[in-house]
Structures are given as C-alpha cells and as structure tokens.
GUTI-160671 format. One record per residue (C-alpha): residue in three letters; residue number from 0; x negated, y, z negated. Coordinates in steps of 0.02 Angstrom, whole numbers, always signed. Layout:
! GUTI-160671
  type  seq       u       v       w
   ALA  NUM       X       Y       Z
...
END
This chain:
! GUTI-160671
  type  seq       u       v       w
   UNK    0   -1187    -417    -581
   UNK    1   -1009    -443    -613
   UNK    2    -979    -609    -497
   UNK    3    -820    -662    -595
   UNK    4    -796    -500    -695
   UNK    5    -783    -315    -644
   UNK    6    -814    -260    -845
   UNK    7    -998    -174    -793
   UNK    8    -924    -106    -634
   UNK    9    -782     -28    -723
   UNK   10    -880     +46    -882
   UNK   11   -1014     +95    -748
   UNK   12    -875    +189    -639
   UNK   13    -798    +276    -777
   UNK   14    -970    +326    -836
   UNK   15   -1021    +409    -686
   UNK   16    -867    +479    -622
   UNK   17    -871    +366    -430
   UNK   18    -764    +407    -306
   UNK   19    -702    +223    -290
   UNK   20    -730     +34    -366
   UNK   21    -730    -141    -301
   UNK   22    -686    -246    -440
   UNK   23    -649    -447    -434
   UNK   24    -502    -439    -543
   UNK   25    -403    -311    -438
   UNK   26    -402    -327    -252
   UNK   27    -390    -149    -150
   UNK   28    -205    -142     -59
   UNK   29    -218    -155    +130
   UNK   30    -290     -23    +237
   UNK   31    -416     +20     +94
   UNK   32    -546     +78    +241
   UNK   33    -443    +201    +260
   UNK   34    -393    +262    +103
   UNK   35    -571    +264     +52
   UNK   36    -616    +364    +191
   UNK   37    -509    +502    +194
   UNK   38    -532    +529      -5
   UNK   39    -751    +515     +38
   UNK   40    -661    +670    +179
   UNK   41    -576    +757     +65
   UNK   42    -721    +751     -69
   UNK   43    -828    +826     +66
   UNK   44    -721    +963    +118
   UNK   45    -715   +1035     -63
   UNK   46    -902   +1043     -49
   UNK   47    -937    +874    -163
   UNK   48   -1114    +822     -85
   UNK   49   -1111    +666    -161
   UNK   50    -996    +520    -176
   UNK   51   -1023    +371    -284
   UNK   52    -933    +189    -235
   UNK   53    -983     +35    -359
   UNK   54    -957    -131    -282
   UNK   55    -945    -254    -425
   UNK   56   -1056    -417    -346
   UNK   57    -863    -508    -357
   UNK   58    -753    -403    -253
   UNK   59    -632    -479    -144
   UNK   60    -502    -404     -54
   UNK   61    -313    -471     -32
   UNK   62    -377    -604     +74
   UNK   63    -513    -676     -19
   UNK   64    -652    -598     +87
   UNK   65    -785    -527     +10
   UNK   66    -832    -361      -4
   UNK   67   -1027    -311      -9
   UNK   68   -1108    -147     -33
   UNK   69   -1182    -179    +142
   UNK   70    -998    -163    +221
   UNK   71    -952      -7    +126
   UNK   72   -1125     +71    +210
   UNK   73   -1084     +26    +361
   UNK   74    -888     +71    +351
   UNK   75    -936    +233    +283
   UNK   76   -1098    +268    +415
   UNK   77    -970    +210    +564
   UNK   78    -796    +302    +506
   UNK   79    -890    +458    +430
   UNK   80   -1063    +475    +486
   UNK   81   -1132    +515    +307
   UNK   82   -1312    +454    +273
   UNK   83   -1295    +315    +126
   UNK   84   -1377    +233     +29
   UNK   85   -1370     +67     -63
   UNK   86   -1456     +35    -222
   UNK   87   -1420    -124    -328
   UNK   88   -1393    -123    -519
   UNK   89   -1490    -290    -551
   UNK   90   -1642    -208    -437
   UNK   91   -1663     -43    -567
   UNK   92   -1610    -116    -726
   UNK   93   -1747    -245    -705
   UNK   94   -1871    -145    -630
   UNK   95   -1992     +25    -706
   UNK   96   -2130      -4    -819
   UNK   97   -2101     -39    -984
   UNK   98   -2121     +88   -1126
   UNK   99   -2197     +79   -1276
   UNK  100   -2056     +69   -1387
   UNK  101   -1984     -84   -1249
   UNK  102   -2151    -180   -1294
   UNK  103   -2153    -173   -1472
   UNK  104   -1983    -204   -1471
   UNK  105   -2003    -354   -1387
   UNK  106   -2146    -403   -1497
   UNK  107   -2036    -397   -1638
   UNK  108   -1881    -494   -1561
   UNK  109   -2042    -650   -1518
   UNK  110   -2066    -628   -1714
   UNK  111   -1904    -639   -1784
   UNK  112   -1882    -785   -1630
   UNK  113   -2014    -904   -1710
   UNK  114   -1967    -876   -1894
   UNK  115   -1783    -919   -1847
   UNK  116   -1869   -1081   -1768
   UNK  117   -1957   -1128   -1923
END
C-alpha cells in the first residue's frame, strides 16, 4: 500500500517507532545503504534487538529506481548479517479470521447498503 502516497507508511512509522522509512514523496539522499546501516549498527550496539524499516510499496530513490522490501533484506543480510524478516502490510491486514463483532458488523454495513439502494 502506498504506490503514489507514503501517508500509511508515515502514520505506520511514527506509530511504531522504525528505525527508518521509504516513502514515495521523499527520496533518501545518496549513500542511504550506508546511512541505514550504520544507524541498524549503532541500534545494535546499545543492545536494541530489533529494528523496524517500512518500505512504503512507492519508494523511489533519487534516481527513480525502486526500492522493495526485498532489497532492504538483502542490503541488510549482506552489509550486517542480521536475520530479517519481511512481512507485508496488505498480507496481515487482509488476513486472520474474522471475529464476531467483524461479522455482524459487516452484516449491518450489507443492511444499511440495500436500504440506501432502495
């Protein structure tokens, strides 16, 4: 989520306190690799065992090319050697089983649906 606009990625960063964001609207400067690394480094060495970078699905960097959650992983398993993981926004909102309160909500929202349409 977030193709043309980093709002999700942004709210979602500030939200969860992440180390660093990818957004559409604002390019990292050059040598961002690097940057990114030695702050994931420096995170590490004051005993933080976990670091959190959100890609919005729109990030570009200066020179248009794209950048994917799959080249942070690898970036950060190469440079660093931390074990990462990926997991996709659009995978876990979507996914679970829905509760009770999701399916009679739901039932209600059909309801108020078909009386609109008469």
């Amino acid at each position: 989520m977030g193709r043309h606009c980093g709002y999700l990625a942004l709210v979602s960063a500030l939200a969860c306190g992440a180390d660093w964001v990818f957004l559409p609207e604002s390019p990292p400067e050059e040598g961002w690799e690097e940057q990114m690394c030695v702050k994931l480094s420096e995170n590490r060495a004051r005993k933080k065992r976990l670091n959190i970078i959100i890609v919005a699905e729109g990030a570009i960097d200066t020179q248009n090319k794209p950048i994917t959650s799959e080249k942070i992983k690898e970036l950060v398993v190469t440079q660093l050697g931390y074990d990462t993981r990926v997991t996709i926004l659009g995978h876990v909102q979507r996914g679970g089983t829905p509760s009770a309160f999701d399916r009679i909500l739901a039932s209600r929202m059909g309801v108020e649906a078909v009386i609109a349409l008469l």
